[in-house]
N, C-alpha and C positions, 0 to 999 in steps of 0.2 A: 626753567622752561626747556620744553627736550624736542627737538624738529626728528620728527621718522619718516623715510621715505622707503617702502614697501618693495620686494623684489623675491619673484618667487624661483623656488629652488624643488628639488624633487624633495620630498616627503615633508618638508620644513619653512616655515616663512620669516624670511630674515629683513632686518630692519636697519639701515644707517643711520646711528642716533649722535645728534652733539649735544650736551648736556653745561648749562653755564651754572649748573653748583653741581654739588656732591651725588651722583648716582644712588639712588635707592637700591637695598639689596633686592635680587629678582626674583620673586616665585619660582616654585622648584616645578624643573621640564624646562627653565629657560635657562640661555648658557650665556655667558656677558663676555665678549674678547676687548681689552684695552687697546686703540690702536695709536695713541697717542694724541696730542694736540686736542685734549677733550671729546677725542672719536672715539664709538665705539661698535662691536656687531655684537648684533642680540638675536642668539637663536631659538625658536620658539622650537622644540620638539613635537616631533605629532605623537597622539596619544596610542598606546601600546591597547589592542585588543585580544584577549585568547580566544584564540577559532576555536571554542568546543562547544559552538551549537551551530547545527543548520536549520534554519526556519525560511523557506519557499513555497511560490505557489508551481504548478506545473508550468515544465518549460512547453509540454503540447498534452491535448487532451480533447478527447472526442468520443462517437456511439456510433454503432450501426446499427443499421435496421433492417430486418429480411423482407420485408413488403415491400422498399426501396430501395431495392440493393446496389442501382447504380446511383446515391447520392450519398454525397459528402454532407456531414454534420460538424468539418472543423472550427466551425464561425459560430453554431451553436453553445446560446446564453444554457443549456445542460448537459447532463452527463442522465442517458437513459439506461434504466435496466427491467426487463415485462418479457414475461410469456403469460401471452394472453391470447384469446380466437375471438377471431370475426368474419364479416361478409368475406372476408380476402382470404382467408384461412389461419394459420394460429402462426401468430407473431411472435418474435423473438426480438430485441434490442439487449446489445451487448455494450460496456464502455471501457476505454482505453486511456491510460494517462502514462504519461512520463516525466522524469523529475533529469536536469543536470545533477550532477552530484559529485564534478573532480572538485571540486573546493574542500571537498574530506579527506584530508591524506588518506592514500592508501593502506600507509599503517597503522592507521587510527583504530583503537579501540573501540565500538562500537556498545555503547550502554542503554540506550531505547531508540527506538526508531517508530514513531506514531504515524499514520494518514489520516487526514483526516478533511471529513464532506457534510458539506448543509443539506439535509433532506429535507423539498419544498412541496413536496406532491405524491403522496401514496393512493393505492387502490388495492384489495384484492387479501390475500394470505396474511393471515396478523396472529404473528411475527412471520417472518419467512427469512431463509439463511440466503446472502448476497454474500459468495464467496470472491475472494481476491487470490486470482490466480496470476504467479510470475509467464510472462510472453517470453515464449523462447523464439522468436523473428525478427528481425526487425523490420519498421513498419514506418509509414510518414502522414500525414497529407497531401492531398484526401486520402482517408480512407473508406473503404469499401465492404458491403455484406460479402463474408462470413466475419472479418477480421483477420490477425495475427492467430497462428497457433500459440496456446497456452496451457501450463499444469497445472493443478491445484495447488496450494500452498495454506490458505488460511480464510475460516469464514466464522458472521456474527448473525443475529438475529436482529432484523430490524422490522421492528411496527410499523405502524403507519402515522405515529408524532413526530409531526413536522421539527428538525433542530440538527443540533452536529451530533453526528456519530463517526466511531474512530476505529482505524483495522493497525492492528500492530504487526509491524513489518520490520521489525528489529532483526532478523534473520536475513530478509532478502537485503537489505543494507549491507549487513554485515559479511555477507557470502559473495554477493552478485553485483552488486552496485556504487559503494563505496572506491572515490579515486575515481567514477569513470563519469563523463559527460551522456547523454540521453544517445542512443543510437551506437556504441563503444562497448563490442559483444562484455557480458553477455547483459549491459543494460539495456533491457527494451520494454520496463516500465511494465506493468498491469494493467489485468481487464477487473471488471467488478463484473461478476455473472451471478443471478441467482437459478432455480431450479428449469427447467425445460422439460421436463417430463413430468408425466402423474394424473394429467387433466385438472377437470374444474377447480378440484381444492389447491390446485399448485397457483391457480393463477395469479397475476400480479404485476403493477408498477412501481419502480421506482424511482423518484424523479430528482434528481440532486445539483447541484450549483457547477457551471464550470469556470473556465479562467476567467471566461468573456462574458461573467457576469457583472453588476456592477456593484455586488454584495453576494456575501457568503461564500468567496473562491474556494476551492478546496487549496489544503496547503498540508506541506510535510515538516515534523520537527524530528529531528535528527540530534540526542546528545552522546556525544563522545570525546574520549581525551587520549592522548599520546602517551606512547613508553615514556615510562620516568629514564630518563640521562640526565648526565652531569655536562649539558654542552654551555662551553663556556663562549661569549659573546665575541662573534669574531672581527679584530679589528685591522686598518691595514698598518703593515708592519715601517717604525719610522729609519728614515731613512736621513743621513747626514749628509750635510751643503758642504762640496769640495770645499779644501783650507785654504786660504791665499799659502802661497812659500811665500819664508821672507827673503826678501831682496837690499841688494845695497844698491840707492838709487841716487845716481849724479845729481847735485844739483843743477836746473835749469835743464830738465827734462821733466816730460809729465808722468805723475805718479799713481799709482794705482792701492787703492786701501780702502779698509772698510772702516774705520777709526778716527779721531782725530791723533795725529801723530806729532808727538814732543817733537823737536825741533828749533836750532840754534838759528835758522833762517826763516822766517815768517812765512808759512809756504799752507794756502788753500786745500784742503785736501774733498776728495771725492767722497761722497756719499751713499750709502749701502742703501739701495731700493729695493725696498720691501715689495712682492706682485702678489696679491690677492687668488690664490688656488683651489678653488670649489673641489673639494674633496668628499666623497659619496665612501659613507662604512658601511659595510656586509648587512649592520643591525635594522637598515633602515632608515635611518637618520642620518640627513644631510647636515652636513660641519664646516664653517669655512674655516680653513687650517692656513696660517700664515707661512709660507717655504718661501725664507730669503734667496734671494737670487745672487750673486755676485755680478753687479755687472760695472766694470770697468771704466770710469771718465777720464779722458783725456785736458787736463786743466792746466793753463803754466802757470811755474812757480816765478813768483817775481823775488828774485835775488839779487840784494843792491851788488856782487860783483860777481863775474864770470865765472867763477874758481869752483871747480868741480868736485863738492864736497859730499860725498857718501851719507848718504841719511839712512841709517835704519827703521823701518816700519813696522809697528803691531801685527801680529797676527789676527785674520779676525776671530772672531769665535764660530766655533762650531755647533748651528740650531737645526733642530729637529724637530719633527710633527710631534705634537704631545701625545702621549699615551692615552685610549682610550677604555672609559669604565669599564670593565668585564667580569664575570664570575668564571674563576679558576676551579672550582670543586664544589660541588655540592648544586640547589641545596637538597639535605638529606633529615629524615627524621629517627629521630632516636628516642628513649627515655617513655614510650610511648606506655599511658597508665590507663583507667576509665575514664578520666576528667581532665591529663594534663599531657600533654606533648613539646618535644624539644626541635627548635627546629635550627640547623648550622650551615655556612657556607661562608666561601673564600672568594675575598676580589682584591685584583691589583694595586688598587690603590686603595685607601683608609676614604670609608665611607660608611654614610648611618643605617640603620636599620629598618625593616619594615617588614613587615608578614600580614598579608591580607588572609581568610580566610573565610570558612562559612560550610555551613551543610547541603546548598543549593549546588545548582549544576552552571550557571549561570551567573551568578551575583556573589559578591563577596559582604558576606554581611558585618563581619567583626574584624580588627587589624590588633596589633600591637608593636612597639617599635622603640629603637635607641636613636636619642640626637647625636652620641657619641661616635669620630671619624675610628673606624678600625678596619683592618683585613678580617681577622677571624671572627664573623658574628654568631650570634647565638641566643636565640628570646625565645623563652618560655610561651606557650601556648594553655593556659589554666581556664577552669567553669564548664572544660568541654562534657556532653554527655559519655556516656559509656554506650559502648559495640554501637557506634554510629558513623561513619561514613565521613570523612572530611576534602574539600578541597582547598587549596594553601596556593600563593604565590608570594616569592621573593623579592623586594627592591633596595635599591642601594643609591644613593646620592653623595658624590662627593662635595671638595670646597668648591671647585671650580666649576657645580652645579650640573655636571655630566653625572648621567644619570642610568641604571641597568636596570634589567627587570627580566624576571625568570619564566620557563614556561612552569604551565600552571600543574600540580603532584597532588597523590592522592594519600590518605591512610585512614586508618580503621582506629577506634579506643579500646583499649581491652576491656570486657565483661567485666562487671561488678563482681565482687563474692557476695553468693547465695546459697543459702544451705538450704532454702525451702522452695519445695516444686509448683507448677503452677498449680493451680484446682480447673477442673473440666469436667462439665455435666452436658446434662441435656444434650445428648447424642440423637439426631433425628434425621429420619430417611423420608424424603419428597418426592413425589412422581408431578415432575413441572406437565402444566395444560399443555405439552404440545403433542401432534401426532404420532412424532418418533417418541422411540422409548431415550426419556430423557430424567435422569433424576438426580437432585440435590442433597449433597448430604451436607448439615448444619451445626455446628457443636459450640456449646460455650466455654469458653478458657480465660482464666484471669490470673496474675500475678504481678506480685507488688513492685517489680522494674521491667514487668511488659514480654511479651511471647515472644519471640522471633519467630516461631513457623511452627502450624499443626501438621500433623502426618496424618493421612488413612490409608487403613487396611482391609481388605475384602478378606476370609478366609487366610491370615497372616501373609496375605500380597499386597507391597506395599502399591496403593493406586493413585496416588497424588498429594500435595502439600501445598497450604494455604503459607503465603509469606506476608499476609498482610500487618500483619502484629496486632489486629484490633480485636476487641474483647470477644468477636464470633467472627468465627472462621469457616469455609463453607466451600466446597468441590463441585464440577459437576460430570455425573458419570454418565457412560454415555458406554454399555453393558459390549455395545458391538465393536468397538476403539480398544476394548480389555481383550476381545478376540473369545468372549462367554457366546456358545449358544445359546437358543429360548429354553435346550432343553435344561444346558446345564446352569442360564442366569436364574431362572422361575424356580428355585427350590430356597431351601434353608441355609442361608451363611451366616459369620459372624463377621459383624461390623466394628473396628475398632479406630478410636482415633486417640493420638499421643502428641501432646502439647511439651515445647521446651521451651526455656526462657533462654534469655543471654547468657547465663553461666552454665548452661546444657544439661542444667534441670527438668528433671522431666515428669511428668504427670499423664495417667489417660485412662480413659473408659470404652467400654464396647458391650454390644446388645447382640443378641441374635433378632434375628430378621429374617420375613419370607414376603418377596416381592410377589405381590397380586400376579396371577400371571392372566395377559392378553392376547388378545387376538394376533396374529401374523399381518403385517403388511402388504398383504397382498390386492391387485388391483387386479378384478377381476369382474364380467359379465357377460351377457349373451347379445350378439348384437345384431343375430338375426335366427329365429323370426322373432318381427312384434310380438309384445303382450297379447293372450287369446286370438291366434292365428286362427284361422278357420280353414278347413280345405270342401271347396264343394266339388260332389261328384254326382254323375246320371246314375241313379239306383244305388243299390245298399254296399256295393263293395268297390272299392277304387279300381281306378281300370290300370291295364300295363302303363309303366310309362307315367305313372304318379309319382312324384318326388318333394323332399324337402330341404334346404340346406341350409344346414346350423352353423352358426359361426360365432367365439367367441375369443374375445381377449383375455389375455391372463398375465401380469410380470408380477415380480418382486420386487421391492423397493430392500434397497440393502446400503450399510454403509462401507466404505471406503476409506481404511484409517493409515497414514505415511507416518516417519517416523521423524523427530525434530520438528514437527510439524510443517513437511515438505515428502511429497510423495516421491522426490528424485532426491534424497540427502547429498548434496557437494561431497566433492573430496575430499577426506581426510576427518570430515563429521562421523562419529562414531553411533550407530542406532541407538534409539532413546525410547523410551515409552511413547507410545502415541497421545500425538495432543494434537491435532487436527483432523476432522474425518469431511468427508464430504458425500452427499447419497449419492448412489446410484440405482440404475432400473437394470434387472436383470430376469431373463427366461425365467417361467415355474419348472418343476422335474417334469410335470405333465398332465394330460387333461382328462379325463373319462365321461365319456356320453353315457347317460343310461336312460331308456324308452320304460317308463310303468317301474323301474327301478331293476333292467335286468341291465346288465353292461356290455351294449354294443360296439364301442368303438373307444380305443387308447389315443390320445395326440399327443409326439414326443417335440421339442422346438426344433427346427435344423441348421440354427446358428441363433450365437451370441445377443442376437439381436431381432430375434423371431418369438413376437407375442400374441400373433396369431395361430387358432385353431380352428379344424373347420370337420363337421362330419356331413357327408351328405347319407340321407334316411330316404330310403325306397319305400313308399307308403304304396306301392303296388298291393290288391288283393286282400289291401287292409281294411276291417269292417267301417260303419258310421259308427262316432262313439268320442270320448274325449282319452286324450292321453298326456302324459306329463314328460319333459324333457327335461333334463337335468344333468348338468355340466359342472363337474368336481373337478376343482386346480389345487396341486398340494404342491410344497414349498421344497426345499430344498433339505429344510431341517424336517422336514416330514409334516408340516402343520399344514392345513387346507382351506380354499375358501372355495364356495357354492354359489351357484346360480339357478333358476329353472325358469320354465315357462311351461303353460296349459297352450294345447292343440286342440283344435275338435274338428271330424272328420263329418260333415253333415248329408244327405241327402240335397240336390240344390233344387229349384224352382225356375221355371221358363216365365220368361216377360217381354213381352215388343211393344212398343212404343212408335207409332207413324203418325209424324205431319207432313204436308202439303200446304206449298204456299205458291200463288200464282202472281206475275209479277207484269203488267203490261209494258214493252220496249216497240214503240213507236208500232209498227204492221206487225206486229207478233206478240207472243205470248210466252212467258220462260217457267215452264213448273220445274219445281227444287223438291224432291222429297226427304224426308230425313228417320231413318228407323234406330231405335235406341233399345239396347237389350237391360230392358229392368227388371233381369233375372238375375238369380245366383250362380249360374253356370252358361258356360259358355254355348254358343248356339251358331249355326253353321246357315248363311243365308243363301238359298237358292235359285227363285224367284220373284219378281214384284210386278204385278201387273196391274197398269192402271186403263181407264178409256177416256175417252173423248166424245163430243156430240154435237156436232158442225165443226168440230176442224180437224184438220190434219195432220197429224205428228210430223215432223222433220227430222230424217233419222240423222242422230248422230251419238256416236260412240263414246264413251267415257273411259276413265286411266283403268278402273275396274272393273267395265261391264260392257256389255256388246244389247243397244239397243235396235228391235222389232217392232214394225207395227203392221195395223190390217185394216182396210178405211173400206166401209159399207156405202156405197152408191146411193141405194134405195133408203137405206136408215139413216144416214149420215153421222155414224156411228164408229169411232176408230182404235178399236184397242191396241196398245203399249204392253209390252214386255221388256223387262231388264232379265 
């Protein structure tokens, strides 16, 4: 039967156990110390986890809104993103989130970095690009319309199927964020923005999950692992319990000794007290380590006579904190083939073996191991695949149940030998349904130990490479991120793609190709006058002083492509082919009005940000008759787009309309007249004269007119003039 009585300790929970039979051997992570008299401590160790993943939700996250720009959305169950118009005017909602992130060592190798959000509620643009831009400010709660400044970095196409969608942000981790807590320049966390310009076809919600929902939070996964070193486990160094000196001690005086001490005279001696020293190692794991004390009792020796007889005493022995498990070297891999690996390393003291490993980032799925106590260990790793990716950790247990354990190291299998290349067909060029010019190229590729990555070429430049290794592999090009104009994308190139397997066999095909070519991106119309304006005028030729004014919008929609997929590359990032682009709106070259198709008027823009044009048209002297207006915006690359509208200059018609209405207020009478021009042109009112017949007007004056009258005695007749 075993009585434990519980006592907790920093990292470790220890137990005083008395045992009246023989102690069972302890499961390994537990450490047994003998403290005699059937006592003993039983240390439980806690269990060793490798930090190489972060998985959190945000530590803050919120939206603005420009129709409410003086409230806070930090309590808000979403994260909004819409440009969209209404009664208010055209709405904008932007979102903001921030992740802690010192928990990733600083000098963590960064290997994927995912975000990811539940989208509960769309409207409007299907698909539409919701770009994730890094905020260079930093920013708190509440926040407020506009937000944080921010740059583009990275964007996806999202529908309007409700579900998780995911932005990789493997870069901004890796560059900007990584080792620092939320608000610790230069982390200040992302906005999610999609489009704001373009009008009706841009518009759009999108409605996604925040912290403070109570499903679907958005959360960050983060895998990464550490330089491989050989850090060996560090322990604190033991140190030796001063030595008694021996002495020659009188009889019948008291003596001092850790021992029992031989002796010709029956003499009691003093006992060495052991004091219990809670000792905390570097590794994390609390030990309790037994450090004798020396302490001295003063005891009499009862000696049947007084005679002062010299005793020699034992020395005690000299005990030390025991040596704790460590790994001295390694561990390291060697011997590395397509299927087997060696793995080696050294620890102080003689201990068994164990090698966890697996192809996961996370889990260890396979181990193998020796019960044998040694320093130099060594176990074979066999069954592995070839050119695959492994993660490994080292353990070691000695007798005395002390226990180490490595950080976790990575390696690769070598490629198989292979003399034959893949096969790759069915090379095929897609123009996807969206408005931008966006196309997919698709190719089939197979071989009998699997692809490692297709290549394409436009014209023998290479433009991208699929690393998926599945039987079709597939790109998506994006003509303006290549830096191709419309004039020089829309013609004839060759398209090639080139399939290699693990042993850098190679295989490919290519076609010639001529992309359809389309219309220019331009947004462009007239937005005054109306459809079939009409102008009326008195008689057949407009007088001085007729005018019309034309007005129209025109921009470019154009892309935006940065390089690493970061429009600001960090320091020490070297330029890379562009893999991120983002649109933007920019001025046409310019605008041309032409009347019946003669060209009256050039509009050039006069900043960056000027999409309007405006002619005004002097219709003085101009006959009755219809005429046609028409407003050409050309691009930048020379391509155009067109607008018109029909005018008609008419002859107008005169119309007056007069009621009277008479209204009795108690001793009088109040007439209201009312005249309505229901003509086509304008008419100029000079007189109105009404009469009367038994009463008489009360003159009084109005905001617009100076009322007269004239009251006949004899007729009782009284005419009114306005």
């Amino acid at each position: 039967m075993t009585t434990m009585v519980a006592h907790n300790l920093v990292g470790s929970v220890v137990y005083a156990a008395k045992e009246t039979a023989s102690a069972p051997r302890p499961p390994t992570g537990v450490q047994v110390h003998s403290q005699g008299n059937d006592r003993y401590l039983v240390v439980i160790l806690p269990a060793s986890h490798p930090a190489d993943t972060y998985n959190q939700q945000p530590y803050i996250d919120t939206y603005v809104y420009s129709i409410t720009p003086s409230t806070s959305y930090c309590t808000s169950t979403k994260l909004a993103v819409q440009y969209n118009s209404s009664e208010f005017g055209t709405e904008y909602q932007r979102a903001f989130v921030g992740f802690h992130l010192s928990s990733i060592p600083s000098d963590a190798i960064i290997d994927s970095a995912i975000f990811y959000a539940y989208l509960y509620d769309a409207w409007g643009s299907d698909p539409v690009h919701i770009g994730l831009r890094r905020v260079t400010a930093n920013w708190n709660c509440p926040l407020y319309w506009p937000g944080p400044k921010s740059v583009p970095t990275t964007s996806r196409s999202i529908g309007t199927k409700v579900g998780w969608y995911s932005w990789d942000v493997t870069a901004l981790v890796a560059n900007y964020w990584k080792g620092k807590n939320f608000g610790q320049n230069p982390n200040y966390g992302f906005e999610l923005r999609g489009p704001e310009t373009g009008g009706v076809k841009y518009y759009h919600y999108r409605y996604f999950r925040s912290k403070n929902a109570s499903s679907g939070r958005p959360f960050l996964v983060v895998q990464y692992h550490l330089p491989a070193t050989d850090t060996p486990t560090p322990t604190r160094t033991p140190t030796d319990t001063p030595t008694a000196t021996p002495t020659h001690t009188p009889t019948g005086t008291p003596t001092s000794t850790s021992t029992s001490t031989p002796s010709r005279t029956p003499t009691r001696t003093p006992t060495l007290t052991s004091t219990h020293t809670p000792t905390q190692t570097p590794t994390g794991t609390s030990t309790l380590t037994l450090t004798p004390t020396h302490t001295p009792t003063r005891t009499p020796t009862r000696t049947p006579t007084p005679t002062r007889t010299p005793t020699k005493t034992l020395t005690p022995t000299s005990t030390s904190t025991p040596l704790a498990l460590r790994i001295v070297a390694g561990p390291r891999v060697s011997e590395i083939t397509a299927t087997s690996a060696v793995i080696t390393w050294t620890t102080n003291i003689p201990a068994d073996s164990v090698v966890r490993y697996g192809r996961r980032s996370v889990l260890f799925t396979d181990q193998v191991g020796d019960a044998g106590h040694v320093t130099e260990h060594r176990l074979v790793l066999s069954g592995l695949v070839a050119s695959t990716t492994y993660r490994y950790r080292v353990e070691s247990t000695d007798a005395a149940e002390r226990h180490v354990t490595s950080r976790s190291g990575y390696f690769k299998t070598a490629a198989k030998l292979d003399n034959q290349a893949p096969v790759i067909s069915q090379l095929r060029f897609v123009r996807l349904p969206t408005e931008a010019e966006y196309y997919l190229i698709e190719v089939d590729a197979s071989d009998e130990d699997g692809i490692e990555r297709v290549d394409f070429y436009i014209d023998d430049q290479l433009i991208g490479s699929d690393h998926s290794g599945g039987d079709e592999a597939s790109m998506l090009l994006a003509p303006a991120a290549m830096g191709f104009s419309r004039v020089e994308f829309f013609r004839r190139h060759r398209l090639r793609a080139r399939a290699v397997d693990h042993h850098a066999a190679a295989g490919e095909a290519s076609s010639l190709f001529v992309p359809p070519d389309e219309d220019p991106l331009i947004d462009m119309w007239i937005i005054a006058p109306a459809p079939d304006h009409t102008i009326y005028i008195d008689g057949g030729i407009a007088p001085p002083g007729t005018a019309l004014d034309v007005e129209v919008y025109a921009a470019e929609r154009g892309w935006h492509c940065g390089s690493s997929g970061f429009l600001d590359p960090p320091p020490g990032v070297p330029p890379q082919p562009p893999r991120s682009c983002i649109e933007t709106t920019d001025p046409v070259d310019r605008v041309e009005f032409y009347i019946d198709g003669v060209l009256v008027h050039t509009s050039y823009p006069s900043s960056s940000s000027d999409y309007g044009h405006e002619y005004f048209w002097n219709v003085s002297g101009m006959p009755t008759g219809t005429y046609t207006i028409r407003a050409v915006a050309y691009a930048s690359d020379g391509s155009r787009a067109e607008d018109s509208r029909t005018v008609r200059i008419e002859r107008g018609e005169y119309g007056l309309e007069v009621r009277r209405m008479v209204t009795r207020i108690d001793n009088y009478f109040r007439v209201a007249l009312w005249m309505t021009n229901t003509g086509t042109i304008d008419i100029q009112l000079d007189t109105v004269e009404d009469n009367l017949v038994g009463f008489q007007a009360v003159g009084r004056d109005g905001y617009n007119y100076v009322l007269t009258s004239d009251y006949n005695d004899i007729t009782g007749r009284c005419d009114v003039t306005l």
